[in-house]
BAKEGU-540230 format. One line per field, with one value per residue (C-alpha): residue in one letter; x, y, z. Coordinates in steps of 0.2 Angstrom, whole numbers, plus 5000, padded with zeros to 4 digits. Example, Ala and Ser with C-alpha at 12.3 -4.5 7.8 and 13.67 -1.06 7.14 Angstrom:
BEGIN
r: a;s
px: 5062;5068
py: 4978;4995
pz: 5039;5036
This chain:
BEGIN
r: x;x;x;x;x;x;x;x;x;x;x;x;x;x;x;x;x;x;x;x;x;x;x;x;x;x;x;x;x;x;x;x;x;x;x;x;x;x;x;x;x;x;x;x;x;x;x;x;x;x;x;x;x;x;x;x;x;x;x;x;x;x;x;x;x;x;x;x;x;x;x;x;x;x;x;x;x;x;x;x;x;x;x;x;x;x;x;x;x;x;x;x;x;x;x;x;x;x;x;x;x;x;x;x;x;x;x;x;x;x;x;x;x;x;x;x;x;x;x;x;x;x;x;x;x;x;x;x;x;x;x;x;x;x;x;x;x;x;x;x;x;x;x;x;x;x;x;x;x;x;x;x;x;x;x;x;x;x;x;x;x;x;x;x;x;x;x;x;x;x;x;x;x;x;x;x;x;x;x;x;x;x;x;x;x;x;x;x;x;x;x;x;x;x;x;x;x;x;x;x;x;x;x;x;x;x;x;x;x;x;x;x;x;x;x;x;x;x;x;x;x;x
px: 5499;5512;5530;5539;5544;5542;5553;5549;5536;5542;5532;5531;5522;5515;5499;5488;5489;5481;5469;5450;5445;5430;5440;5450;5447;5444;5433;5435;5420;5424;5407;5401;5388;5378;5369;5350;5345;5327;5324;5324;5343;5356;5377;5389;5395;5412;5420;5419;5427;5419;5429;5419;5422;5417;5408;5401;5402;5413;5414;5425;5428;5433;5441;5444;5447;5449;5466;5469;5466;5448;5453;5450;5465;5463;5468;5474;5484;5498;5493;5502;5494;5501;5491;5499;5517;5519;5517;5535;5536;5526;5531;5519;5518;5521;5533;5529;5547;5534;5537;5519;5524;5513;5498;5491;5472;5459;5449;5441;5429;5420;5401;5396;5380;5372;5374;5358;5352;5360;5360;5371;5383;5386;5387;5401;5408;5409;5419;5431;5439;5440;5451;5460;5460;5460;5443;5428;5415;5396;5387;5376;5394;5396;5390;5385;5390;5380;5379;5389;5400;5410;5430;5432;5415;5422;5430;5425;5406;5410;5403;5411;5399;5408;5405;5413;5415;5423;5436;5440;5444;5444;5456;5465;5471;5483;5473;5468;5469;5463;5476;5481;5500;5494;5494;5510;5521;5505;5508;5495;5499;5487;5485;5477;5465;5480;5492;5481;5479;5497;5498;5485;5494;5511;5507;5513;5492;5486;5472;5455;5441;5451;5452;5434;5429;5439;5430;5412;5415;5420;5405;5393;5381;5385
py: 5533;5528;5535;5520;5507;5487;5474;5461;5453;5443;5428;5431;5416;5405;5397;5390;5374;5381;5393;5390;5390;5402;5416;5430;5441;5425;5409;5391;5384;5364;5356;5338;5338;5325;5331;5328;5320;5325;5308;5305;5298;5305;5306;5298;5311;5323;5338;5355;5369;5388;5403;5419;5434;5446;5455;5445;5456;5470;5485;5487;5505;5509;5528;5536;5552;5562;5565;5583;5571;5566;5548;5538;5533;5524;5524;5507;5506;5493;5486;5471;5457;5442;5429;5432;5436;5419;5408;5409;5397;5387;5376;5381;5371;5388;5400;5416;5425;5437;5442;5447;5458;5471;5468;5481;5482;5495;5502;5491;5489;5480;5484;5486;5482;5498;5498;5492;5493;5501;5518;5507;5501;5519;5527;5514;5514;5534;5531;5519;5533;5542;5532;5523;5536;5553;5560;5565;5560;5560;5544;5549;5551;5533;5521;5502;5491;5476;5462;5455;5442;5430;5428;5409;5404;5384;5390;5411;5414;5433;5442;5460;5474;5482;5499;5515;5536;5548;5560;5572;5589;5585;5588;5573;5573;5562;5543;5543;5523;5513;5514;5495;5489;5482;5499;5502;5505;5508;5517;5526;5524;5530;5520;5520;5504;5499;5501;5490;5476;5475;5473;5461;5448;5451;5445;5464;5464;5449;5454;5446;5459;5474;5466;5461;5478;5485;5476;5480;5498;5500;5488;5498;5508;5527
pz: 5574;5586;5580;5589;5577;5582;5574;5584;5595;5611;5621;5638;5642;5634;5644;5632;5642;5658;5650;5648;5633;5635;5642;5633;5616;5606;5615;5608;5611;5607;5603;5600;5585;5575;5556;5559;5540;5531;5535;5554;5551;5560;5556;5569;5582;5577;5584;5579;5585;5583;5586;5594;5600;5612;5601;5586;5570;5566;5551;5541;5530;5512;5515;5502;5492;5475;5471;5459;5444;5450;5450;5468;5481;5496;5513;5520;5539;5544;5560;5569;5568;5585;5572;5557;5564;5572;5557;5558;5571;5558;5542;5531;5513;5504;5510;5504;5512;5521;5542;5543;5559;5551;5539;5529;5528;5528;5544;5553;5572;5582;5584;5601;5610;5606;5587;5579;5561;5547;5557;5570;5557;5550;5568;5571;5555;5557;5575;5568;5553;5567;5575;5567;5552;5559;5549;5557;5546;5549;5549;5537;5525;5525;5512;5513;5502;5504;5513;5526;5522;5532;5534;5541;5541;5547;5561;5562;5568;5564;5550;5542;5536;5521;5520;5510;5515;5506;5516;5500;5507;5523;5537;5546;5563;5572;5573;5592;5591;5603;5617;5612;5612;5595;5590;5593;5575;5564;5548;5535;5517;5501;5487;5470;5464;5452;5465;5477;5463;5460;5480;5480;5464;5474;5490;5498;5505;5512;5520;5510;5517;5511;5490;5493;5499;5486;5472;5480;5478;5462;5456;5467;5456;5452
Protein backbone atom coordinates (compact mmCIF):
# COMPACT_ATOMS: atom_id res chain seq x y z
CA UNK A 1 0.00 0.00 0.00
CA UNK A 2 1.10 3.49 -0.75
CA UNK A 3 2.90 5.17 2.54
CA UNK A 4 1.84 8.60 1.31
CA UNK A 5 -1.04 9.99 3.17
CA UNK A 6 -4.09 11.81 1.27
CA UNK A 7 -6.25 14.34 3.31
CA UNK A 8 -7.83 15.78 0.59
CA UNK A 9 -9.16 15.27 -2.95
CA UNK A 10 -8.95 18.46 -5.46
CA UNK A 11 -11.26 19.12 -8.81
CA UNK A 12 -9.32 19.96 -11.44
CA UNK A 13 -12.03 20.34 -13.84
CA UNK A 14 -15.15 19.66 -13.72
CA UNK A 15 -16.58 18.67 -17.41
CA UNK A 16 -19.50 16.79 -16.81
CA UNK A 17 -21.28 19.39 -19.05
CA UNK A 18 -19.30 18.64 -22.32
CA UNK A 19 -18.65 14.88 -21.77
CA UNK A 20 -20.73 12.05 -23.65
CA UNK A 21 -22.32 10.14 -21.53
CA UNK A 22 -21.05 6.74 -23.07
CA UNK A 23 -17.47 7.39 -22.48
CA UNK A 24 -15.37 6.95 -19.33
CA UNK A 25 -15.01 4.20 -16.37
CA UNK A 26 -18.78 4.48 -15.68
CA UNK A 27 -21.48 4.95 -19.00
CA UNK A 28 -25.03 6.73 -18.42
CA UNK A 29 -26.79 5.17 -20.99
CA UNK A 30 -30.36 7.53 -20.77
CA UNK A 31 -33.07 5.37 -22.22
CA UNK A 32 -36.79 6.10 -23.09
CA UNK A 33 -38.88 2.94 -22.01
CA UNK A 34 -42.63 1.76 -21.96
CA UNK A 35 -43.96 -1.49 -19.62
CA UNK A 36 -45.47 -3.98 -22.24
CA UNK A 37 -48.76 -5.33 -20.05
CA UNK A 38 -49.80 -9.40 -20.29
CA UNK A 39 -52.55 -7.89 -21.89
CA UNK A 40 -51.33 -6.14 -25.12
CA UNK A 41 -51.54 -2.70 -23.02
CA UNK A 42 -48.75 -0.65 -22.67
CA UNK A 43 -47.56 2.13 -19.76
CA UNK A 44 -46.99 5.90 -20.99
CA UNK A 45 -43.25 6.38 -22.00
CA UNK A 46 -40.54 7.47 -18.90
CA UNK A 47 -37.01 7.84 -18.49
CA UNK A 48 -34.58 5.53 -17.02
CA UNK A 49 -31.09 5.88 -16.54
CA UNK A 50 -28.81 2.59 -16.28
CA UNK A 51 -25.26 2.79 -14.94
CA UNK A 52 -22.50 0.35 -16.69
CA UNK A 53 -19.27 -0.28 -16.55
CA UNK A 54 -16.56 -1.36 -18.68
CA UNK A 55 -16.74 -4.55 -17.39
CA UNK A 56 -20.07 -5.70 -16.12
CA UNK A 57 -19.55 -7.82 -12.97
CA UNK A 58 -16.80 -7.85 -10.47
CA UNK A 59 -15.52 -10.26 -7.22
CA UNK A 60 -15.39 -9.57 -4.27
CA UNK A 61 -13.12 -11.56 -1.49
CA UNK A 62 -13.67 -12.53 2.20
CA UNK A 63 -9.78 -12.84 3.45
CA UNK A 64 -9.41 -14.32 6.28
CA UNK A 65 -7.29 -16.21 8.98
CA UNK A 66 -6.92 -17.98 12.36
CA UNK A 67 -5.68 -16.03 14.83
CA UNK A 68 -3.61 -18.19 18.02
CA UNK A 69 -7.13 -18.55 19.55
CA UNK A 70 -8.53 -20.45 16.66
CA UNK A 71 -11.30 -17.85 16.15
CA UNK A 72 -11.54 -15.99 12.52
CA UNK A 73 -10.19 -12.22 11.83
CA UNK A 74 -10.70 -10.46 8.70
CA UNK A 75 -8.86 -8.55 6.49
CA UNK A 76 -10.69 -5.30 5.23
CA UNK A 77 -8.49 -2.23 2.99
CA UNK A 78 -9.28 1.52 3.09
CA UNK A 79 -9.44 2.72 -0.23
CA UNK A 80 -10.48 6.27 -1.57
CA UNK A 81 -13.52 6.39 -2.89
CA UNK A 82 -14.07 10.19 -5.42
CA UNK A 83 -17.96 9.06 -5.03
CA UNK A 84 -18.42 8.81 -1.52
CA UNK A 85 -15.82 11.78 -0.65
CA UNK A 86 -17.88 14.36 -2.40
CA UNK A 87 -21.18 13.98 -0.68
CA UNK A 88 -19.71 16.78 1.08
CA UNK A 89 -20.58 19.28 -1.52
CA UNK A 90 -24.09 17.60 -0.97
CA UNK A 91 -26.93 18.31 1.90
CA UNK A 92 -27.87 15.06 2.63
CA UNK A 93 -31.19 14.56 5.00
CA UNK A 94 -28.93 12.73 7.52
CA UNK A 95 -25.52 13.95 8.28
CA UNK A 96 -23.58 11.16 9.51
CA UNK A 97 -20.36 13.77 10.53
CA UNK A 98 -18.31 11.22 8.18
CA UNK A 99 -15.55 12.62 5.39
CA UNK A 100 -15.77 9.41 3.52
CA UNK A 101 -12.26 10.27 1.92
CA UNK A 102 -11.38 6.60 2.64
CA UNK A 103 -13.85 3.77 2.95
CA UNK A 104 -13.13 0.59 4.39
CA UNK A 105 -14.25 -2.53 2.64
CA UNK A 106 -13.04 -5.94 1.76
CA UNK A 107 -11.00 -6.99 -1.51
CA UNK A 108 -12.68 -6.41 -4.50
CA UNK A 109 -11.95 -6.71 -8.94
CA UNK A 110 -13.44 -6.54 -11.86
CA UNK A 111 -13.71 -9.77 -13.98
CA UNK A 112 -12.24 -9.41 -17.29
CA UNK A 113 -13.13 -10.89 -20.54
CA UNK A 114 -11.31 -14.12 -20.07
CA UNK A 115 -12.82 -15.11 -16.72
CA UNK A 116 -15.66 -17.60 -17.38
CA UNK A 117 -17.44 -19.94 -15.03
CA UNK A 118 -16.77 -20.69 -11.58
CA UNK A 119 -13.00 -21.53 -12.34
CA UNK A 120 -13.01 -17.81 -13.89
CA UNK A 121 -14.40 -16.23 -10.80
CA UNK A 122 -11.85 -18.05 -8.43
CA UNK A 123 -8.82 -17.45 -11.06
CA UNK A 124 -9.82 -13.70 -10.55
CA UNK A 125 -10.71 -13.76 -7.16
CA UNK A 126 -7.17 -15.39 -6.56
CA UNK A 127 -5.45 -12.32 -8.61
CA UNK A 128 -7.26 -9.75 -6.75
CA UNK A 129 -5.71 -10.87 -2.84
CA UNK A 130 -2.89 -10.67 -4.60
CA UNK A 131 -3.04 -7.31 -5.20
CA UNK A 132 -4.78 -5.73 -3.26
CA UNK A 133 -3.84 -7.98 -0.24
CA UNK A 134 -0.41 -9.19 -0.69
CA UNK A 135 -1.36 -13.34 -0.59
CA UNK A 136 -0.71 -15.70 -3.18
CA UNK A 137 -3.42 -17.96 -2.94
CA UNK A 138 -4.36 -20.60 -5.47
CA UNK A 139 -7.72 -20.52 -7.11
CA UNK A 140 -8.53 -23.64 -6.21
CA UNK A 141 -8.02 -21.91 -2.09
CA UNK A 142 -10.92 -19.86 -2.73
CA UNK A 143 -14.58 -20.53 -1.79
CA UNK A 144 -17.93 -19.16 -3.32
CA UNK A 145 -20.30 -18.19 -1.39
CA UNK A 146 -23.42 -18.14 -3.48
CA UNK A 147 -25.10 -16.18 -5.68
CA UNK A 148 -24.30 -12.92 -7.09
CA UNK A 149 -26.20 -10.20 -5.77
CA UNK A 150 -26.68 -6.68 -6.98
CA UNK A 151 -25.56 -3.24 -5.26
CA UNK A 152 -27.98 -0.52 -7.10
CA UNK A 153 -29.98 -2.79 -9.10
CA UNK A 154 -32.44 0.78 -10.19
CA UNK A 155 -29.44 2.50 -11.41
CA UNK A 156 -26.36 -0.27 -11.16
CA UNK A 157 -26.47 -3.25 -13.99
CA UNK A 158 -23.53 -4.73 -12.02
CA UNK A 159 -23.56 -7.82 -10.12
CA UNK A 160 -20.78 -8.82 -7.28
CA UNK A 161 -19.70 -12.63 -6.75
CA UNK A 162 -19.08 -13.05 -3.04
CA UNK A 163 -16.54 -15.36 -2.37
CA UNK A 164 -14.14 -16.39 0.65
CA UNK A 165 -10.23 -17.85 1.06
CA UNK A 166 -8.28 -18.51 3.82
CA UNK A 167 -4.63 -16.85 4.25
CA UNK A 168 -3.70 -18.58 7.74
CA UNK A 169 0.01 -19.25 7.81
CA UNK A 170 0.65 -17.55 4.84
CA UNK A 171 3.15 -14.96 3.98
CA UNK A 172 2.10 -11.45 2.79
CA UNK A 173 3.99 -9.25 0.66
CA UNK A 174 3.70 -5.64 0.08
CA UNK A 175 -0.10 -5.16 -1.97
CA UNK A 176 1.31 -4.51 -5.76
CA UNK A 177 -2.11 -2.38 -6.23
CA UNK A 178 -3.05 -1.52 -9.39
CA UNK A 179 -0.83 1.47 -10.09
CA UNK A 180 -4.12 3.89 -9.74
CA UNK A 181 -3.85 7.30 -8.04
CA UNK A 182 -6.89 5.88 -6.13
CA UNK A 183 -4.52 3.75 -4.63
CA UNK A 184 -2.81 6.24 -3.19
CA UNK A 185 -3.01 6.31 1.04
CA UNK A 186 -4.67 2.77 1.25
CA UNK A 187 -4.24 1.03 4.55
CA UNK A 188 -4.81 -2.80 5.67
CA UNK A 189 -6.49 -3.30 9.01
CA UNK A 190 -7.66 -6.98 10.57
CA UNK A 191 -10.66 -7.30 12.44
CA UNK A 192 -12.62 -9.77 14.19
CA UNK A 193 -16.54 -10.55 13.25
CA UNK A 194 -17.41 -8.52 16.60
CA UNK A 195 -15.27 -5.91 15.91
CA UNK A 196 -16.80 -5.71 12.29
CA UNK A 197 -20.40 -5.58 13.68
CA UNK A 198 -19.68 -2.95 16.14
CA UNK A 199 -18.25 -1.17 12.69
CA UNK A 200 -21.19 -1.97 10.94
CA UNK A 201 -24.09 -0.45 13.79
CA UNK A 202 -21.74 2.65 14.19
CA UNK A 203 -21.49 3.84 10.84
CA UNK A 204 -17.17 3.44 10.90
CA UNK A 205 -17.93 0.65 7.71
CA UNK A 206 -20.35 1.78 5.25
CA UNK A 207 -19.70 -0.32 2.67
CA UNK A 208 -23.08 -2.99 2.08
CA UNK A 209 -21.14 -5.90 0.12
CA UNK A 210 -18.49 -6.21 2.81
CA UNK A 211 -21.58 -6.82 5.88
CA UNK A 212 -23.34 -9.01 3.36
CA UNK A 213 -20.31 -11.07 2.61
CA UNK A 214 -19.57 -11.22 6.09
CA UNK A 215 -22.87 -12.63 7.11
CA UNK A 216 -22.80 -15.23 4.03
CA UNK A 217 -19.74 -16.71 5.42
CA UNK A 218 -20.36 -17.29 8.67
CA UNK A 219 -23.94 -19.03 7.55
CA UNK A 220 -22.08 -21.08 4.82
CA UNK A 221 -22.07 -24.74 5.93
CA UNK A 222 -19.14 -26.25 7.82
Amino acid sequence: MAETEVTALEVVEDFSATARCDEGFLQLRRLRVKNRRADGSSSPVYRVDVVDRPRLDAVAVLVWRRTGEGSPEFLTRENLRPAAYFRKDKQPVVPDGRSHLLCEEIVAGLLEPEDAGEAGLKIRCAAEVLEEAGFAVSPEAVQLLGAAFFLAPGILSEKIFPAACEVTGLGQTLPEGDGSPLEEGGRIRWRSAPELFAAFQSGLIQDAKTELILQRFLRRPA
